[in-house]
N, C-alpha and C positions, 0 to 999 in steps of 0.2 A: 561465434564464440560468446556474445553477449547475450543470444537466448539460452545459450546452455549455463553461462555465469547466473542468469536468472534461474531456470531450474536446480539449480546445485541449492540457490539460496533457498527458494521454496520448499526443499526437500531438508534445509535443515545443515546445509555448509555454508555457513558466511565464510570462511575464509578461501575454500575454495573458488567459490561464487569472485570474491573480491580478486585472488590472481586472476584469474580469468577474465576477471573486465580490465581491466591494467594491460594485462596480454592484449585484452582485441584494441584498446587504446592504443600504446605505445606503438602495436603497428599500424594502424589506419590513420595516426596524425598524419597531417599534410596533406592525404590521399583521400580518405574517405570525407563526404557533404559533413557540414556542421552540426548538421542537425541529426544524423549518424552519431557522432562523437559528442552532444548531449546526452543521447541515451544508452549510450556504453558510460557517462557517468555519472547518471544518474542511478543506472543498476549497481552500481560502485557507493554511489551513495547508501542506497538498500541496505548493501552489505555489511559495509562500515556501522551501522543506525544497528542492523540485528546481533554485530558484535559487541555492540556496545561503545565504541570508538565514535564520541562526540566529532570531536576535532574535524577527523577524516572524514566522516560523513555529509559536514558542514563545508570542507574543502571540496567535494566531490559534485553537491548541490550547486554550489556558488559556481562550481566549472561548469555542469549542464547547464546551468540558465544562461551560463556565458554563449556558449556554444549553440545555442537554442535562439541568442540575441544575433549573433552575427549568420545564422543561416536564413534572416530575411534577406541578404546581401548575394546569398550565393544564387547565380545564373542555373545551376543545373541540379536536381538531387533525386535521389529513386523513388518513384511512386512510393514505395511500402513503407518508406519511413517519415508519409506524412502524416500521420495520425499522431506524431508526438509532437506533441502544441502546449501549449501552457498551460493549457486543464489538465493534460494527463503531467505535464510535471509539478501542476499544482496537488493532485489527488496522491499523486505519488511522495511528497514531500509530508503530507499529514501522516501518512505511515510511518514516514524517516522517526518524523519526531514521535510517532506513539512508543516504535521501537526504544526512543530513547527518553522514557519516560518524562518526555518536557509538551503536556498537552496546551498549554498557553500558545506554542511555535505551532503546534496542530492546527489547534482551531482560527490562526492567522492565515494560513498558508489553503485552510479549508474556503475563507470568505474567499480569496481568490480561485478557488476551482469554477468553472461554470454550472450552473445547477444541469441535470443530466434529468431525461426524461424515464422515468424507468419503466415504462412499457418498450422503450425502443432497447435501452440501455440497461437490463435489468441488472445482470449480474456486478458491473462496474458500480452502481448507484447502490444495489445491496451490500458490494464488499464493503465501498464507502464506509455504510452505515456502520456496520461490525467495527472498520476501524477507531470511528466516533467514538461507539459505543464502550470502550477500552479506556479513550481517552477520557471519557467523564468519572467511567469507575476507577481512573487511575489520581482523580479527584475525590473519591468516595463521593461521589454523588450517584450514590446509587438509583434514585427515581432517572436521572436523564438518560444513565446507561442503562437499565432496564426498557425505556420507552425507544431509544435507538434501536439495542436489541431484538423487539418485538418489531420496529418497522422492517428490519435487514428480514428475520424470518418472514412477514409476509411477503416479500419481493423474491428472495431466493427462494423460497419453497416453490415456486412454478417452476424452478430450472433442476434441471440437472448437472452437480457440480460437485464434482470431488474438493477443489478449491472454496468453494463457497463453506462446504464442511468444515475445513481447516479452519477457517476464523471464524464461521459461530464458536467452534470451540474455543479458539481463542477467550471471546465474551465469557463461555465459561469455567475456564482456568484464573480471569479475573475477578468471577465473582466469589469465587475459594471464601472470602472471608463472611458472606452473608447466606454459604450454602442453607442454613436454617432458617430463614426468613421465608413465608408462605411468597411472597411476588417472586422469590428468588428461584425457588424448588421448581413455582409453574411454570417461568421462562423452561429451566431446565427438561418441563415435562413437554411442553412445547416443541421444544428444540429437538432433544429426542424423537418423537411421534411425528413431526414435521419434513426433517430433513434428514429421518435415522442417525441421527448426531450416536456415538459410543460417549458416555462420561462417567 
């Protein structure tokens, strides 16, 4: 239920996204590893962050890392949901906040992500960057979200990713206000040629 609250969000429904992680919480309390029910709220978090809803977002955070804190305790939990460890809810938390236009909480919650190799890790290190990338034009610093921009394309352009698509675009729905600016247009022309970006 919590990967499809994920896809619901991806596709563009935080609120459906948000019942659906509630739903797979409220029944796997007690029952389901801890570290399970981190990341049912943390995609709760997600959701809350792309509706806009500070508050919840930030209660929702504060419960994953709770629950991410006490599954060093627990004696037994599923192979597949070891991979959610503190990077990934640190990497995931820079997004909460870009959603919610507070890049200061970003680039906090960034210094705690672990640096990620991206030959190994391409696509996770490239979305990273696109996330960055947001956050600094969300500063109007447009030189640092341009140079993000152009690292996320060289690393995504190797892959194949519909995903990856979605948040370059991102970068350039953010750069809306500098579309005339010659560094601006070449990202653009880039991004396009690069990754078939539509803009």
């Amino acid at each position: 239920m919590t990967n499809m609250a994920l896809q619901a969000l991806l596709r563009g429904y935080p609120s459906e996204a948000i019942a659906m992680a509630q739903g797979a919480y409220d029944r796997s309390r007690g029952r389901a590893a801890h570290r399970v029910l981190g990341f049912v709220k943390l995609i709760e978090a997600r959701a809350h962050a792309k509706a806009g809803d500070a508050r919840s977002a930030s209660a929702a955070l504060s419960a994953s890392e709770r629950c991410l804190e006490q599954a060093e305790s627990d004696l037994e939990e599923p192979g597949w949901i070891r991979y959610f460890t503190h990077t990934r809810l640190s990497a995931d938390a820079v997004e909460v906040h870009r959603d919610l236009c507070n890049p200061a909480a970003a680039w906090r919650w960034n210094a705690q992500a672990d640096a990620m190799d991206p030959d190994s890790f391409a696509r996770s290190v490239g979305l990273r960057m696109t996330v960055l990338a947001t956050t600094h034009l969300q500063q109007h610093d447009l030189d640092q979200g341009l140079k993000l921009g152009h690292r996320a394309v060289d690393i995504l352009g190797r892959i194949a990713s519909a995903r990856a698509r979605d948040y370059v675009a991102d970068i350039s729905t953010t750069l809306a206000p500098w579309r005339r600016e010659r560094p601006v247009a070449e990202f653009l022309h880039r991004a396009r040629t690069e990754l078939a970006l539509v803009s």
